[in-house]
C-alpha positions as CSV (number, residue, x, y, z in Angstrom):
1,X,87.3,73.1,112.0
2,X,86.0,75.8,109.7
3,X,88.1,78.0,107.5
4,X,88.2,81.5,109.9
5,X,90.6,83.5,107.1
6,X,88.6,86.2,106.5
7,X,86.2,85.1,103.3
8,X,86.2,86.9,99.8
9,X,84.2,86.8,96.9
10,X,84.2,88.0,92.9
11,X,84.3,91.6,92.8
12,X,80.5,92.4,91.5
13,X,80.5,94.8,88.5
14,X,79.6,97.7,90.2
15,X,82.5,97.6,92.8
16,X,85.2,97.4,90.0
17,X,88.3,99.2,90.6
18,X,90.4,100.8,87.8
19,X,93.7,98.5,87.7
20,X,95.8,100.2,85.6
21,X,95.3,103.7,88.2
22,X,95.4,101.0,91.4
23,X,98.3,100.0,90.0
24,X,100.5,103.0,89.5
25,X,98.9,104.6,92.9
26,X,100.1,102.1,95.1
27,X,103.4,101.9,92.6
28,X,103.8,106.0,94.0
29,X,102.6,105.4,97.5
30,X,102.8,102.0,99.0
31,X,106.3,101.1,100.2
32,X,107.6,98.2,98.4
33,X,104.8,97.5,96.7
34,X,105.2,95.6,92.9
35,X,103.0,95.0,90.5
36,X,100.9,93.4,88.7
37,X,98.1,93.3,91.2
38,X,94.7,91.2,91.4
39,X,91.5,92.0,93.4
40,X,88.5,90.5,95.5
41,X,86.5,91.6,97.7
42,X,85.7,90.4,101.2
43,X,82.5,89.3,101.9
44,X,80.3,91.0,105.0
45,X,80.1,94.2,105.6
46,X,77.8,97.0,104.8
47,X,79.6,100.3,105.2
48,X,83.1,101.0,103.8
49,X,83.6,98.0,100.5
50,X,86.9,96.2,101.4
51,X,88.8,94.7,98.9
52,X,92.0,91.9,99.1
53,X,94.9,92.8,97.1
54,X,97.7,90.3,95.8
55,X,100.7,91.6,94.2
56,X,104.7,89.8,94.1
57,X,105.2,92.2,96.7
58,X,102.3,90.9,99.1
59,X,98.9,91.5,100.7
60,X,97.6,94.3,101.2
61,X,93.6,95.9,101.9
62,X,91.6,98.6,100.8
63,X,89.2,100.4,102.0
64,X,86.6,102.5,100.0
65,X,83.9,104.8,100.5
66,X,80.7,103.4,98.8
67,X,79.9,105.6,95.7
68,X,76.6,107.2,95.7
69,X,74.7,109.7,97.8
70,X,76.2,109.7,101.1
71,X,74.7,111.0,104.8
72,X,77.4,113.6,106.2
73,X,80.0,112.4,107.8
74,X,79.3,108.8,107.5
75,X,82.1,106.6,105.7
76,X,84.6,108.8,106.5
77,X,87.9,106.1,105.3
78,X,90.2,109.3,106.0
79,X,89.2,109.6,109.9
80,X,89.8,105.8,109.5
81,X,93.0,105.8,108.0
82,X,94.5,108.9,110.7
83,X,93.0,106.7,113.5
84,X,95.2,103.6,112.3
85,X,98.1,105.5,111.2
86,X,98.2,107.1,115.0
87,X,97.7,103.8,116.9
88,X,100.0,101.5,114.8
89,X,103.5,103.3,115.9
90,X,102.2,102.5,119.8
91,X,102.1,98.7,119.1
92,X,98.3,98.8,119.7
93,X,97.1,96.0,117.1
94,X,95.7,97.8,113.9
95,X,96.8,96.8,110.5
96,X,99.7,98.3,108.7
97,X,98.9,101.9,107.5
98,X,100.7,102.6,103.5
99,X,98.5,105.4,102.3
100,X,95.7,107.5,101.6
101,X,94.2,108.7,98.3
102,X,91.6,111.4,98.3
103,X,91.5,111.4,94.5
104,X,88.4,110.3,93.2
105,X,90.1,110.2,89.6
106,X,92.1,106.9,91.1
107,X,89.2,104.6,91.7
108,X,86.5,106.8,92.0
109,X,86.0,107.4,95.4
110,X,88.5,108.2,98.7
111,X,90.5,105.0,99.4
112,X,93.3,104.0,101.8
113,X,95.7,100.9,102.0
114,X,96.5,98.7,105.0
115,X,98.4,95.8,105.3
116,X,96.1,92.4,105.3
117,X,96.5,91.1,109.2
118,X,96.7,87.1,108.8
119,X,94.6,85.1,111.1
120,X,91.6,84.0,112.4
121,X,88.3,86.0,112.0
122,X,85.3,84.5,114.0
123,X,82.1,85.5,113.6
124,X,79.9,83.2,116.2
125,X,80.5,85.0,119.9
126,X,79.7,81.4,121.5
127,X,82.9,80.1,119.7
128,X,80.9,76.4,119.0
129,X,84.4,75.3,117.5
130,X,86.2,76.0,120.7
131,X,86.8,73.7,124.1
132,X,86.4,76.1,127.1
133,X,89.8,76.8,127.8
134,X,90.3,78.2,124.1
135,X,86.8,80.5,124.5
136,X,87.7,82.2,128.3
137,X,91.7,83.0,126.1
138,X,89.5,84.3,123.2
139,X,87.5,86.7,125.8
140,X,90.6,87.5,128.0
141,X,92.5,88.9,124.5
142,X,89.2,90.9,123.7
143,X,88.7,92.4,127.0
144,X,92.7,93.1,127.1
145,X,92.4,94.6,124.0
146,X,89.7,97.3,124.7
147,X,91.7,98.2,128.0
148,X,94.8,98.9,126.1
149,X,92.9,101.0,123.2
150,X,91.4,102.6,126.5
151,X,94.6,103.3,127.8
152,X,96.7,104.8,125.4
153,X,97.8,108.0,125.5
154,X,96.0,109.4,122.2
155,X,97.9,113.0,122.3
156,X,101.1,111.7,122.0
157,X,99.6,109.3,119.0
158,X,99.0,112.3,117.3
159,X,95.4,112.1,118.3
160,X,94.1,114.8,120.8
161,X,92.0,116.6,118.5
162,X,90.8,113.3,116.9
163,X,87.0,114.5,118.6
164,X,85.2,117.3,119.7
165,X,85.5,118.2,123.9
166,X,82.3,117.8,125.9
167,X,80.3,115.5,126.9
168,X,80.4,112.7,124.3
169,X,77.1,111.0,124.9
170,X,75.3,114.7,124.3
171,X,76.7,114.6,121.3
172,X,76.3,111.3,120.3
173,X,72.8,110.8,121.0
174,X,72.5,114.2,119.0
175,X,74.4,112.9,115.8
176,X,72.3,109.7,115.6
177,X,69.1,111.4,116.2
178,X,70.2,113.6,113.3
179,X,71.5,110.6,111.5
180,X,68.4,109.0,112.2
181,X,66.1,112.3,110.7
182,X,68.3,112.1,108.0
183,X,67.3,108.4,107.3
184,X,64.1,108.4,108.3
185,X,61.7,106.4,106.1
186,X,58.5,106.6,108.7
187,X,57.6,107.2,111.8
188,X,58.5,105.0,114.9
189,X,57.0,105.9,118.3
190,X,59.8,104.0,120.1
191,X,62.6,105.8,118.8
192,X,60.7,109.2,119.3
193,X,60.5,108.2,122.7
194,X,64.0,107.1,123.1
195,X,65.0,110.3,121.8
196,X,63.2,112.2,124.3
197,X,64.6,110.2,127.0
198,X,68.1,109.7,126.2
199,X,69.1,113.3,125.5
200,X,67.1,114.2,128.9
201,X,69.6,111.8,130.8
202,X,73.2,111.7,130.0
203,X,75.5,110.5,132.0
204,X,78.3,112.6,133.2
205,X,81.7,111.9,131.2
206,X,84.5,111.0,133.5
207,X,87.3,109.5,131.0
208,X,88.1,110.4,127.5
209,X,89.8,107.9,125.3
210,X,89.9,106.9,121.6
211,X,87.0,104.9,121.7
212,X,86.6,102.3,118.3
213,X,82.3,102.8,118.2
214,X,82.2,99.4,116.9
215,X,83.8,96.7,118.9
216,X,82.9,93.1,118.8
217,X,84.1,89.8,117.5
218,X,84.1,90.0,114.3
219,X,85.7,93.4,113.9
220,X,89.2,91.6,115.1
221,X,91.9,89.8,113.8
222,X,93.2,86.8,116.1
223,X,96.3,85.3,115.6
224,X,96.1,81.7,113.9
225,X,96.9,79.7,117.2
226,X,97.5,81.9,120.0
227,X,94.2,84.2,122.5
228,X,95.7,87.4,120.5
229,X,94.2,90.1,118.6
230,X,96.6,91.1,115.8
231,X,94.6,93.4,114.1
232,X,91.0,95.5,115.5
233,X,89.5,96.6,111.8
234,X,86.7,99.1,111.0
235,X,87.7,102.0,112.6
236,X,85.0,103.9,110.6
237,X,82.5,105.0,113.7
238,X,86.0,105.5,116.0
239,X,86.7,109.0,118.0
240,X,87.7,110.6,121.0
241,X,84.9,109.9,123.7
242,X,83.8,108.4,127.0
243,X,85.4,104.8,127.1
244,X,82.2,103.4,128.5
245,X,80.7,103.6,125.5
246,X,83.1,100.8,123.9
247,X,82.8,98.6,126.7
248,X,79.2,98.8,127.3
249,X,78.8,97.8,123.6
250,X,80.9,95.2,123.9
251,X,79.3,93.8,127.3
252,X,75.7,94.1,124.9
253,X,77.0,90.5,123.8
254,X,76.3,89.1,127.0
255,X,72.3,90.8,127.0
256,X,71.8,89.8,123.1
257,X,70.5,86.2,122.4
258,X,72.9,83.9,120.3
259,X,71.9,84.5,116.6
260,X,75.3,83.6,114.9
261,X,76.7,86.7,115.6
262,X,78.4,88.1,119.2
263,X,75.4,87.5,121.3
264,X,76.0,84.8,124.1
265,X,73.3,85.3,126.6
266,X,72.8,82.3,128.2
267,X,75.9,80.9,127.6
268,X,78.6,82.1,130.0
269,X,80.0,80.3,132.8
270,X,82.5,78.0,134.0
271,X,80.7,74.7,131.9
272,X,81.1,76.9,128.4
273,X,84.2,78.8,129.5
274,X,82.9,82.0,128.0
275,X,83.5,84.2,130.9
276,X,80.4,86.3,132.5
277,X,79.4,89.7,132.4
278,X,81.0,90.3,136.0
279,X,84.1,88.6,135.2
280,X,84.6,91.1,132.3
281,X,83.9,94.3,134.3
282,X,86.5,92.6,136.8
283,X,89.0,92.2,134.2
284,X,88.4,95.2,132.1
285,X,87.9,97.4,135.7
286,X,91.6,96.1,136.8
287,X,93.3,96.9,133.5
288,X,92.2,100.5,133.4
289,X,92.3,101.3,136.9
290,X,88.2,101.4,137.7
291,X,86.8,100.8,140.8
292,X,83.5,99.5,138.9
293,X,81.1,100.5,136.6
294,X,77.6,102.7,136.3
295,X,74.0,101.1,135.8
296,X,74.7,99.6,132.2
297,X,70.8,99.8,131.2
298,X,71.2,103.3,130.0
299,X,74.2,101.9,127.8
300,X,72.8,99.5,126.6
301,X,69.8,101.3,125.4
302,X,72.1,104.1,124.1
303,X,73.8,101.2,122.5
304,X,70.6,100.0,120.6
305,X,69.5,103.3,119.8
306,X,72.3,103.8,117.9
307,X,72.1,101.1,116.2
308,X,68.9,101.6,115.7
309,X,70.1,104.8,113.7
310,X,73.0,102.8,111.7
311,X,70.5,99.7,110.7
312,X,68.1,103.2,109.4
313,X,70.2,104.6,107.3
314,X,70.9,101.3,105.8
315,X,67.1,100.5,105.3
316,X,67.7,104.1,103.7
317,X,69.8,103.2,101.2
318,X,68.0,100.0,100.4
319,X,65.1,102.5,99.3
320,X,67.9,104.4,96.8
321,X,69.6,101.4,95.6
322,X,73.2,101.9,97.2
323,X,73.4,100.0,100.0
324,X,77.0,97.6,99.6
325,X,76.1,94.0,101.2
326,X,73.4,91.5,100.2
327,X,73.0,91.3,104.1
328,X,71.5,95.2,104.0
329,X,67.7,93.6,104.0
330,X,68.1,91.8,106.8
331,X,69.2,93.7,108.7
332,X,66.5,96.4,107.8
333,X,64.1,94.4,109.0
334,X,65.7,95.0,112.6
335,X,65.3,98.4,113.1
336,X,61.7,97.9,115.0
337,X,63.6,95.2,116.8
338,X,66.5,97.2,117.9
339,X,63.9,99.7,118.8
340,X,62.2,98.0,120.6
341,X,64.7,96.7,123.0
342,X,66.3,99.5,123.0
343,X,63.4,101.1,124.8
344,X,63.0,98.3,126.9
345,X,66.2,98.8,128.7
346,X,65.5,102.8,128.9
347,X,62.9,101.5,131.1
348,X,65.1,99.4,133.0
349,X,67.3,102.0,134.0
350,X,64.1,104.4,134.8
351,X,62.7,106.2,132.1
């Protein structure tokens, strides 16, 4: 089986941190931490760089904004760090929080530290390493997961003001089609047209929850032999908001085609183990108290358009040189894709 520790690499010239300032930061502000301390940084990943840290005293992560021009709002580590630092006392699984610096003289840029959750990180949603069994465990502990981030109690974690009231979808289709215009590198009928209809025809918000904006395989921690998530990382596009939006993301695995990635269309059932679409809303419907869901077309095409707006601003930053991940041009390529499909399901649910 392949190694699923989450990979690093040399730290590429650009990226360098200051050691000596690391050093006597985390001496100041990270519980037990000693020195001297050496550095890599994880591979994957185009938004916040992520870096392993090894010390006498442990392992430990952090978490940086990229330096450069930034879009407002985007790579926000400190909403990050108050999202973890509210979560971990409820035993919902998130990573040790230790501190947050918002002193570029440190390394240059805000930065926080977590403690480094060790276990498995799989990337390929049809699990092709796993017997059935192992793969329906694997879904069970994702779907459980969600539900319990769903149902905690965020004011008394310190996070009722953690978003803005209202309708969340409103103003999330209204951020990304700013985002979006903030991005934009040329014109794309598609998205025009999704940004017509999607604002026209939010869905009324019924639940509000901390919802993580980014959950999917990869962005969890699994303990080395057990169906567990220890850790859910990336908190960076997290806030209150309508818990459908999570779990309509997540179900987009099971409409997305297997690449490599989370997508398992085609692959659910009893012969694979990988549970179907309607055995998750079952699941996920029971642990949060649902009696079912909406129409997930518009979701999933809210889902895409997002995306669609994330994927932008990356092929944005291509264009000015910042962008963090040798990945970034791939996955520029996708925006007409995402566009594309992303329309397609607006049709699908009537537009």
């Amino acid at each position: 089986m392949m190694d699923e520790s989450p990979q690093t690499m040399d730290v590429p010239e650009k990226d360098r941190l200051d050691e000596a300032k690391l050093t006597a930061w985390m001496a100041d502000n990270v519980e037990g931490f000693e020195g001297p301390l050496r550095y890599s940084k994880f591979s994957g990943g185009q938004s916040n760089p992520t870096f392993k840290i090894t010390s006498p005293s442990g392992t430990y992560v952090l978490r940086r904004k990229p330096f450069g021009n930034l879009l407002p709002s985007a790579h926000a580590v400190d909403r990050e760090y108050r999202v973890i630092e509210g979560l971990y006392p409820t035993g919902f699984p998130v990573a040790r929080p230790y501190g947050l610096c918002t002193d570029p003289d440190v390394v240059g840029t805000d930065f926080y530290v977590m403690g480094f959750a060790d276990g498995r990180n799989l990337w390929d949603g049809t699990l092709p390493d796993y017997a059935p069994a192992e793969r329906t465990g694997i879904y069970n502990a994702m779907c459980d997961t969600l539900a319990a981030l769903h149902n905690t109690d965020h004011v008394a974690a310190g996070l009722g003001d953690y978003g803005r009231p209202g309708n969340y979808f409103e103003r999330q289709v209204a951020r990304w089609t700013k985002q979006y215009r903030a991005s934009e590198t040329e014109h794309m009928e598609s998205v025009e047209r999704l940004i017509d209809y999607l604002g026209r025809t939010v869905p009324e918000q019924t639940r509000t929850s901390v919802v993580h904006g980014d959950f999917r395989i990869d962005n969890m921690i699994f303990h080395k032999t057990e169906p567990r998530v220890i850790a859910l990382l990336d908190w960076e596009l997290s806030t209150l908001g309508d818990p459908l939006a999570d779990f309509s993301y997540f179900l987009m695995s099971w409409v997305t085609e297997p690449e490599g990635r989370s997508g398992v269309k085609g692959m659910t059932g009893a012969e694979t183990g990988i549970p179907t679409i309607e055995q998750m809303v079952t699941r996920y419907c029971t642990a949060t108290g649902r009696d079912g869901v909406p129409d997930l077309n518009w979701y999933f095409s809210y889902n895409l358009f997002r995306l669609t707006g994330i994927v932008q601003g990356i092929k944005k930053r291509i264009v000015e040189g910042t962008a963090s991940s040798a990945q970034a041009e791939k996955s520029a390529a996708g925006v007409y894709r995402l566009a594309d499909a992303a329309w397609d399901f607006a049709v699908k649910a009537g537009a």
